[in-house]
Each structure stands twice: as C-alpha cells, then as structure tokens.
N, C-alpha and C positions, 0 to 999 in steps of 0.2 A: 653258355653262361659267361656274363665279363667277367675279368680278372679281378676288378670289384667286389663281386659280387662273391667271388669263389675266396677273397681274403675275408669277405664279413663270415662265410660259411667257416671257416678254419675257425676264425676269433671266436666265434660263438660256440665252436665244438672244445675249445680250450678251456670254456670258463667253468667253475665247479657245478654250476648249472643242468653240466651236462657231461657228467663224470667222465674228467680228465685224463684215467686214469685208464680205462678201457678203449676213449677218443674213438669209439664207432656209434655216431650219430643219426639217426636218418629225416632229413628236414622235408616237409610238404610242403607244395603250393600249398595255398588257401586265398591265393585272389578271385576271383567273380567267377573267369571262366572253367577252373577250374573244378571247384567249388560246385560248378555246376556239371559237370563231368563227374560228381560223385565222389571228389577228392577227402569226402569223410571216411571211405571206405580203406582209403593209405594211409589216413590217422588213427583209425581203431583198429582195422585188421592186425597192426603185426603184436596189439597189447593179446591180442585174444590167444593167435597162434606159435607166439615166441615160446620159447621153452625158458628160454634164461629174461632178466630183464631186457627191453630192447628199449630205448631213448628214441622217441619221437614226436616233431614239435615240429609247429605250425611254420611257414613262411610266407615271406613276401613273394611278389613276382617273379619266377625266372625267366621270364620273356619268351617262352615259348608254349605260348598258347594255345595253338592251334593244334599243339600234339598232346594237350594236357589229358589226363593228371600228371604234373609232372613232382618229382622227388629228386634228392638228393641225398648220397650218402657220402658222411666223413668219415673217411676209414686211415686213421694216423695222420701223415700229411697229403694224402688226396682227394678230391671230391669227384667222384662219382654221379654222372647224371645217368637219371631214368627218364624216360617218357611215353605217354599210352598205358600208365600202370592202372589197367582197369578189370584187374580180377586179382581172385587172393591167390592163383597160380603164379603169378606174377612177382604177388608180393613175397611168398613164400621163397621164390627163385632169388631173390635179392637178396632176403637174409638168412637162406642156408648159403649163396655162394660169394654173396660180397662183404657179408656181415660175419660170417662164420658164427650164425647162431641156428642152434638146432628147433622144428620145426614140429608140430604137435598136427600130424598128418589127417585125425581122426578131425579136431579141430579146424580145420585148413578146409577141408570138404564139407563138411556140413556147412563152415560158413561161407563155399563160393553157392552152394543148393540153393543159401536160403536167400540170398544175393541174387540168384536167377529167377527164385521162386516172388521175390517182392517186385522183381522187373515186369515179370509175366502179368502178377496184378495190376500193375499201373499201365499195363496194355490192354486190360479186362481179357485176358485169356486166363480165367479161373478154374479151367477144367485142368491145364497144363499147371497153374500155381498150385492146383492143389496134389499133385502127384510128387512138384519137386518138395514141397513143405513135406510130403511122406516120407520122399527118399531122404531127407537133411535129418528129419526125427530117427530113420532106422541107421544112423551112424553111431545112436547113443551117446552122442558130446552133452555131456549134463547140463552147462555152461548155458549151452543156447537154449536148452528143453521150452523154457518159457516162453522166449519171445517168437519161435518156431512156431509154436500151439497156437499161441494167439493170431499170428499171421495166418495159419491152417483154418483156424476157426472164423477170419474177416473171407477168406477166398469160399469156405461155407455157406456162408453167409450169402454171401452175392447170387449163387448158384440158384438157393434154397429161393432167393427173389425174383430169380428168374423167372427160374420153375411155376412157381405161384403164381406168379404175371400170366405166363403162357395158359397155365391149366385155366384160371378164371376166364380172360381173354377168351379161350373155346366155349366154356361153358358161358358165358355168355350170350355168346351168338346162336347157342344151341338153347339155351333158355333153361339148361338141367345143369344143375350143383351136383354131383353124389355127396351123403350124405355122409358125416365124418366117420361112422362106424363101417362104412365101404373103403375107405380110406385105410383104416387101420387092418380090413383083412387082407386089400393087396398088399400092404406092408408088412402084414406078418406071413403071408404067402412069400416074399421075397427073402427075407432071413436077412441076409448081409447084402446089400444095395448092390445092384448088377446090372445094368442097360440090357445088355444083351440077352439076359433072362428074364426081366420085366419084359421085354420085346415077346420074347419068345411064350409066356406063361401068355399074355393078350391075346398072342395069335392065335394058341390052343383053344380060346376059350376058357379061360382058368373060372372067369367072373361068367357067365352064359347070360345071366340077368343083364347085362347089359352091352348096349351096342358100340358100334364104333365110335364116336365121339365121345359119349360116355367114359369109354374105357382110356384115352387119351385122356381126359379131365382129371380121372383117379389115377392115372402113373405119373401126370405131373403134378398132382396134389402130396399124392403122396412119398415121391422121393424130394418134394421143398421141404414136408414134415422130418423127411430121415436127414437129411444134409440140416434141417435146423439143429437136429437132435444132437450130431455131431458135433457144433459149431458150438454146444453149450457143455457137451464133455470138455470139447478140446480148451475155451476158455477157464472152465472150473479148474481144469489141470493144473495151467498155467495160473489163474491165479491162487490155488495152494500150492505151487512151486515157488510162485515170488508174490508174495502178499502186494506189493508197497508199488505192485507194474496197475498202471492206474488203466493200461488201454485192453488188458485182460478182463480186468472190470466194465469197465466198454462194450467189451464185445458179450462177455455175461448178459448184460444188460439187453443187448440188442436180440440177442437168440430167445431170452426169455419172452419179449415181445414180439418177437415172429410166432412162437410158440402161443402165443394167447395169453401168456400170465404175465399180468398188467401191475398190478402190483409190487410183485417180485421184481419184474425189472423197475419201475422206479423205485425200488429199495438201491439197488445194486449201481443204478445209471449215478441219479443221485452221491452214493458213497464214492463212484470214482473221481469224483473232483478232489475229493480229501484226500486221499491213503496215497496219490502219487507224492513220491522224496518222504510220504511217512516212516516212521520208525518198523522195523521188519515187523517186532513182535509186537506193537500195538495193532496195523493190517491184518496180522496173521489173524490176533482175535477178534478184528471186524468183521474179517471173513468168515470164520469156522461160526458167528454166532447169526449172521444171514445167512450161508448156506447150509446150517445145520437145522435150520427150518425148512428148506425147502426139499421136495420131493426128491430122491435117486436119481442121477441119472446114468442110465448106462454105459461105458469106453464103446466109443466106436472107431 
C-alpha cells in the first residue's frame, strides 16, 4: 500500500465517521476485481459474527489485485494489510487477533457452511450443497435459519429436476409412465429418503409387479416428488421465519409448481415481487393468510 494511500486510511479512521474513539476500523476493497473475488463476504461477515460493534466500510483500490480480497485494518496509528481474505476463518482471525473484538464462534461456522454450501450450488454440485446447507442449519445460528432454508430448499429443487428429467427420460424410451399412486407406495415404502435403501428395497423386489426399467422410472419419480416435498417445507420455514425475504417466497412458489399446484404457486410466485423490503408485519399476514389455505406440509 502507498504511503498515500495508508495517510487517507488514518484520515478516514479519524473522523467521527468512524468512531474516533475506539480508532479500529476495517476498510474493504470494493474495486471490480475484487468484488469479484466475493469481497461482499469482508463487508458482511464481520457485522454478522462480531460480538461488540465492528466498523466497516467500503474502499477504493489497494493496488493489489491479484491477491484480492483485500482489507485493511486501522488499529490507533497503524494500518494493517490483509490479502486472500476469502473465508470467514479468515475474517474471524483479523478481528479476534488484530481487532481485539471477540467473535460469536457458532455464527462464524455456520456462515463459512453456508458460504461453501452457495459455492457448491453455483458449481451445480447439489448433492454436496445440500448436505453443507444441513450441516450450517444443525449449528442452530437463528440469524441465518432463513436464508440457509431457502438456499436448502433452491439446491432441492434442482435435484427434484433432475430426478424428474431422468425418470421421464427412461420412461419414455420405455414407453411405461407408473402410475402416480405407484409412486406414492415406493415413497411411502422408503420412510425418510435413502439411496441406498431405495437401491436396496428394488433389488429385493419390494414392488414384484414391475420390471427393471419400471422400477428405475418410480425411484426417480418418486425421490423428485420427496426432495419437491422438502424444498416446499424448507421454503415455508423460511418464509414464516422472515416474512418480508422475497426469494423464500420464490422458491414456495417453485416447489408448489413442481408439485403440480398450479395455482397455489401463482398465488405465492406472484406475491413475491411485493413483500421484498415490505414491512415484517404486513408479509407476515400475507403469508399466514396464503399459506393458511393451503394443505400441511410436513418438516423434512
């Protein structure tokens, strides 16, 4: 960093701005490539996981790009560079040991899970996003419960379209559908969704009436219908956890339409454009008076 650059970082950590008084600041990149390194994650993470207030705010360039995300911390009259700050281990590491700000541990881990877990999806490895979205839920950080579910419920989603793709696809070429009430007894044969015991129950013979392809068409029919079923828990959760989260509503939406209620989801698809930055308690009762028409659905 130039000596420039390191007197604006002092001036700016002086000013009541950016309380004088404690003078431990921590500035972000926020140029292009940065930015594109995921430098929103150095801007939110430490509001999430700080115990005490922690002051941080956006910057210009520190001319080292290549090693971005990069930050900066003012601590009285030194500035401290970081670079590669690309997990909340990271971020955690700065301001319990440069910041001397204590660190909300439960917090910290569930948001690096759910950090790995939206990477996984934008890789389309949904089998693996949806395991770490389970591990970040079983931290119990109540904070993230929402936006966790919601993401839980998009990498469902995907899965459940897979799935569907593939079973039609056979059935197809085999020119046999089973029929949706076939559907529902390999699914209730299976209890809680299992691969390796749907594998296992086929092999036996669990279903006898039908043959090998057959039986292929109803285990991928029928775990797209349980991963839908899933996918419309987890967004319900989420959106009576935060009314006013508009891509919770979204995903409602989308699971209801996999599911075949057509309706229902343009009820819901529809309302998500409003209720995002709506008031809590107005969302709240948009919600409880569309989802309190609609059928149960059960936690999975």
């Amino acid at each position: 960093m130039t000596p420039p650059m390191r007197r604006l970082l002092l001036l700016l950590a002086t000013t009541n701005a950016y309380d004088p008084q404690r003078k431990k600041t921590l500035f972000v990149c926020s140029n292009k490539w940065c930015r594109e390194r995921h430098a929103a994650l150095v801007l939110g993470a430490p509001l999430s996981i700080a115990k005490q207030p922690v002051d941080v705010q956006p910057h210009a360039c520190f001319g080292r790009c290549a090693e971005g995300p990069n930050c900066a911390a003012v601590v009285g009259e030194d500035v401290l560079e970081f670079h590669g700050v690309s997990s909340v281990e990271k971020i955690a590491h700065i301001l319990r040991n440069h910041l001397d700000i204590d660190v909300d541990d439960k917090a910290a881990k569930c948001l690096e899970l759910h950090r790995l877990a939206e990477a996984a999806h934008r890789r389309k490895d949904y089998d693996l996003a949806l395991r770490l979205y389970s591990d970040a839920l079983h931290t119990r950080h109540g904070p993230q419960r929402a936006p966790v579910l919601t993401g839980r419920a998009g990498s469902r989603l995907m899965l459940a379209k897979e799935r569907r793709k593939r079973g039609l696809t056979v059935a197809r070429k085999a020119k046999a559908v089973p029929s949706l009430a076939v559907r529902r007894v390999l699914l209730h044969a299976l209890g809680t969704f299992d691969v390796p015991a749907a594998a296992a129950l086929l092999a036996l013979d669990a279903i006898p009436s039908l043959d090998a392809t057959a039986s292929r068409v109803v285990f991928e029919l029928a775990s797209a219908e349980f991963l839908a079923r899933g996918a419309l828990a987890d967004a319900a959760a989420a959106a009576a956890a935060l009314p006013a989260y508009g891509l919770a509503w979204r995903r409602l939406g989308e699971a209801l339409e996999l599911l075949g209620r057509h309706s229902e989801a343009e009820r819901f698809s529809a309302a998500a454009a409003t209720v995002s930055g709506d008031r809590k308690e107005r969302a709240r009762e948009l919600f409880e008076r569309l989802w309190g028409s609609s059928p149960a659905v059960p936690a999975v």
